[in-house]
C-alpha positions as CSV (number, residue, x, y, z in Angstrom):
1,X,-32.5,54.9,-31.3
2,X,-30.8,52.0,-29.7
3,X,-32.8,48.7,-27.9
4,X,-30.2,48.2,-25.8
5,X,-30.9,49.5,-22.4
6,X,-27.3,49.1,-20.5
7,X,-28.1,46.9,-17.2
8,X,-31.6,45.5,-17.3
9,X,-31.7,42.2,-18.9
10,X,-28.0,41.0,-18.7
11,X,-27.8,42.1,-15.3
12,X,-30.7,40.5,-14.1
13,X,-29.6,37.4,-15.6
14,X,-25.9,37.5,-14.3
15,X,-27.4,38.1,-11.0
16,X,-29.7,35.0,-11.0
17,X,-26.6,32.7,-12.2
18,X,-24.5,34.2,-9.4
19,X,-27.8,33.3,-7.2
20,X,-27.8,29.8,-8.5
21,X,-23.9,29.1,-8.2
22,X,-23.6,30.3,-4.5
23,X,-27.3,27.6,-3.5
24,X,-25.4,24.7,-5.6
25,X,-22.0,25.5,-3.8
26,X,-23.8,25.9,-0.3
27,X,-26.3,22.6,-1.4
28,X,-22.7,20.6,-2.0
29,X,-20.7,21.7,1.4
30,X,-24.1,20.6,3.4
31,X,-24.1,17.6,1.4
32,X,-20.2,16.7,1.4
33,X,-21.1,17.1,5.3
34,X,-24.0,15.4,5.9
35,X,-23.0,12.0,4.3
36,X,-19.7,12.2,5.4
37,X,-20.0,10.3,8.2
38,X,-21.6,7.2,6.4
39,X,-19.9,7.7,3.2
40,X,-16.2,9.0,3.9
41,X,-14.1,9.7,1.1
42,X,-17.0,9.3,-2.0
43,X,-18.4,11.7,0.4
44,X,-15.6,14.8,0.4
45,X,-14.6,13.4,-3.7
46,X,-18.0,14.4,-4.5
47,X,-18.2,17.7,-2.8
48,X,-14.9,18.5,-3.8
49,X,-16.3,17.7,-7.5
50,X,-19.2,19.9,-7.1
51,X,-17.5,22.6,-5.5
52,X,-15.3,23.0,-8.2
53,X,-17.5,22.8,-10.6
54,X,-19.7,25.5,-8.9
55,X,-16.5,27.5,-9.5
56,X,-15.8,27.0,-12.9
57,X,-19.3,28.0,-13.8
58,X,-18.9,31.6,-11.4
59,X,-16.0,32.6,-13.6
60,X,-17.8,30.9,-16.7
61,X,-20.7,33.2,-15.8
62,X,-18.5,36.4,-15.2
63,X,-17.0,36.1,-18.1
64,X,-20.3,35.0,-20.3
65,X,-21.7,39.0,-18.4
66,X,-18.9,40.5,-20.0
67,X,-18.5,39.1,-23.2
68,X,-22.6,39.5,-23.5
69,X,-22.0,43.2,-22.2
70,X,-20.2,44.2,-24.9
71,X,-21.4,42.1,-27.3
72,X,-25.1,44.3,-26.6
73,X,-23.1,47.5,-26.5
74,X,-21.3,46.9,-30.1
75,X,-24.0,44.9,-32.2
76,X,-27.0,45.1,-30.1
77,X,-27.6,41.6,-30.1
78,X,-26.1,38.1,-28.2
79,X,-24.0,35.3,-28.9
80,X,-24.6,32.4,-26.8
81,X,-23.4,29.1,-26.3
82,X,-24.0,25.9,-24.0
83,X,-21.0,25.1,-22.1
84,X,-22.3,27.4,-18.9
85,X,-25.9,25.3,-19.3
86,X,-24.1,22.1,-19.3
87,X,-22.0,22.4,-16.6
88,X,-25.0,23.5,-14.0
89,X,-26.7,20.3,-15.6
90,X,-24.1,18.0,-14.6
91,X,-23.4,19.4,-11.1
92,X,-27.1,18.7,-10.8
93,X,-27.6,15.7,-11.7
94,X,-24.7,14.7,-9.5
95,X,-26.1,16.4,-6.6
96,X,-29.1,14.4,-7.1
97,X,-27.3,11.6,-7.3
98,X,-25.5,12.8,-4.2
99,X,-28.7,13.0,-2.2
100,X,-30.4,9.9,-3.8
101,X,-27.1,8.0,-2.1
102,X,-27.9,9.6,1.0
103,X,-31.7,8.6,1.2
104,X,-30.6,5.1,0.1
105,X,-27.7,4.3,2.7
């Protein structure tokens, strides 16, 4: 008998990350934009920043999906580690801070 029932849980979660990643991506173009014009190039640096780093955490998360796919389908059971968590921390925070500039100015 095996717990591991192939698509639920990991799927669901790669879908929610994938969710998140595209609203911080979209949240840092419309904020790139809308401070542009008072804030010039701090403005594009910093959605250039968090665009990227909305990109580095799709392909972290693609790759976490697969490695956590087959990690189920071998040992029934999940390695994690931080590095995805972090990096959606930091782009948030600086999207904060992105926005608190905007309010400010």
């Amino acid at each position: 008998m095996t717990f591991y029932d192939e698509g639920l849980q990991p799927e669901r979660t790669f879908l929610s990350w994938k969710r998140t990643l595209l609203l911080l991506a979209v949240a840092s173009a419309v904020g790139a934009r809308l401070t542009f014009e008072q804030n010039g190039l701090v403005a594009l640096v910093g959605g250039a920043a968090l665009l990227a780093a909305a990109s580095l955490s799709y392909i972290l998360v693609n790759r976490r999906y697969a490695a956590h796919s087959k990690s189920l389908k071998a040992t029934q059971s999940i390695n994690t580690g931080g590095t995805l968590m972090a990096l959606v921390a930091f782009s948030m925070i600086l999207l904060s801070l992105f926005a608190l500039w905007f309010l400010v100015s």
